[in-house]
N, C-alpha and C positions, 0 to 999 in steps of 0.2 A: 063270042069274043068278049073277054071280061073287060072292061073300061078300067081305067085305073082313075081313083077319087082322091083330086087336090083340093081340100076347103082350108081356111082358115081355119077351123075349128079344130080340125084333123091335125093340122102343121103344129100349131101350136101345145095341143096335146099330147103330141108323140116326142116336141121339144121339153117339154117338163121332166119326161122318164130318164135326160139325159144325165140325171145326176147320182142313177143307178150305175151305166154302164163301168165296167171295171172288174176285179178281183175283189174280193172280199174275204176275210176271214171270219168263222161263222164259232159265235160261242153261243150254247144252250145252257141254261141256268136250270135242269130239275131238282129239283127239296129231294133232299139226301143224298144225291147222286154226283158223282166227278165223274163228267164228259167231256172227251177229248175235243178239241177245236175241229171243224169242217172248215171246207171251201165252197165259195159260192161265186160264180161268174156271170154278171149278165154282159148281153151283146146286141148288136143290132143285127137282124137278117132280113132276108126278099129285101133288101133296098130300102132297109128303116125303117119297114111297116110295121113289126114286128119285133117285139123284145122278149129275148129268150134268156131264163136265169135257170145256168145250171148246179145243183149243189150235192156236193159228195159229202158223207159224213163218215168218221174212222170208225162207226161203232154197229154192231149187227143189227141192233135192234130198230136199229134207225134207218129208216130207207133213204136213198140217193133219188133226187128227185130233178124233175125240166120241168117248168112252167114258161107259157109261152104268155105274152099280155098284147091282147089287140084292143084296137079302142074303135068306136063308133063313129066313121068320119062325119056323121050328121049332129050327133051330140057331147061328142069328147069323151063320152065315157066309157071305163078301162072292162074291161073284163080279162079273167085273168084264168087259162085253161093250164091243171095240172097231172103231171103224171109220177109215178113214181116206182120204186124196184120189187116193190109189190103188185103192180098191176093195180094199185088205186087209181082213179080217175077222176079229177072233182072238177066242179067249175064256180070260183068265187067271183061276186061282185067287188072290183075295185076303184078304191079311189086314190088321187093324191093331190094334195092340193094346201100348202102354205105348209110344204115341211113334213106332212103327217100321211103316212101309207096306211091306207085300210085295206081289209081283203076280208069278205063277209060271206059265208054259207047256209043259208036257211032253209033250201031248198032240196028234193032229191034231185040229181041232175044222174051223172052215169052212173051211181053207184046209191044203193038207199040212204038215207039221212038219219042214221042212230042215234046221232046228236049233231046240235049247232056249233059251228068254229066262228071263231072270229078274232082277225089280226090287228095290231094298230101298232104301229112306230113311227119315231119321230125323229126325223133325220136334224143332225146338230150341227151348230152355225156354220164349220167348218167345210160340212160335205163329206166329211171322210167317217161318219158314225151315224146308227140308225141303233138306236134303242128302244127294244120293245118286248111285245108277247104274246103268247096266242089263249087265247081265252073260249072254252067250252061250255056248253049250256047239254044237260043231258034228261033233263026232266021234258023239254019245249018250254017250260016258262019263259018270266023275261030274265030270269036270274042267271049272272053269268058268274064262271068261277074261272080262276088263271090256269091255265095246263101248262107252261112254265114261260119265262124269260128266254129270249132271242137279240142277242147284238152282234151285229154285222161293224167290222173294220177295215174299210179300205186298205190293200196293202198292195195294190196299183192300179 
């Protein structure tokens, strides 16, 4: 029998993601290229333990992905497990905390680690914009390079 775990730590952690749930509309900024707008939906499931964000994108080369975000009822922190229409599989460490979404990979997890990713956006006063980008590192150094721009607009 699994127990289910009420802390405050938990509660309060799983309250912060609240400013994800919604629709979104999903612009990619790659240097040279014009990419059409995606969608991106997160929601709550099992009874708010769990935040699932799905996102379709109109273009081939880009895969349609689910990322599910569970968090640590003992220390609040997010982990963030993904899949996508390629059969990739990652698992980032996440954060969020005063506005600012991280989501960090250094690790092999399901899949080898060719290179380092790492996200950061910054959600705006408003609530309804996250502006950001995903940044690669392919050497392992500490040197990270932009792999392109990502802004998400609410549009319900």
């Amino acid at each position: 029998m699994v127990v289910a775990v009420n802390s405050p730590v938990l509660e309060e952690a799983l309250a912060r993601l609240d400013v994800f749930v919604g629709e979104w509309v999903v612009e990619a900024d790659f240097p040279g290229q014009a990419v059409p707008a995606g969608r991106s939906v997160f929601e709550w499931t099992l009874g708010g333990r769990f935040l699932v964000q799905r996102t379709e994108i109109p273009v081939a080369e880009a895969p349609d992905s689910m990322a599910v975000v569970a968090v640590d009822p003992e220390t609040g922190e997010y982990t963030q497990h993904y899949f996508d229409s390629r059969g990739v599989v990652r698992l980032y460490a996440m954060s969020f905390a005063d506005g600012v979404w991280q989501l960090l990979r250094e690790a092999p997890d399901f899949s080898p680690l060719a290179f380092r990713q790492r996200f950061t956006g910054q959600v705006g006063d408003d609530g309804n914009t996250i502006r950001g980008g995903w940044e690669i590192s392919n050497d392992g150094s500490a040197a990270w390079e932009q792999d392109f721009a990502l802004t998400y607009r609410r549009s319900r």
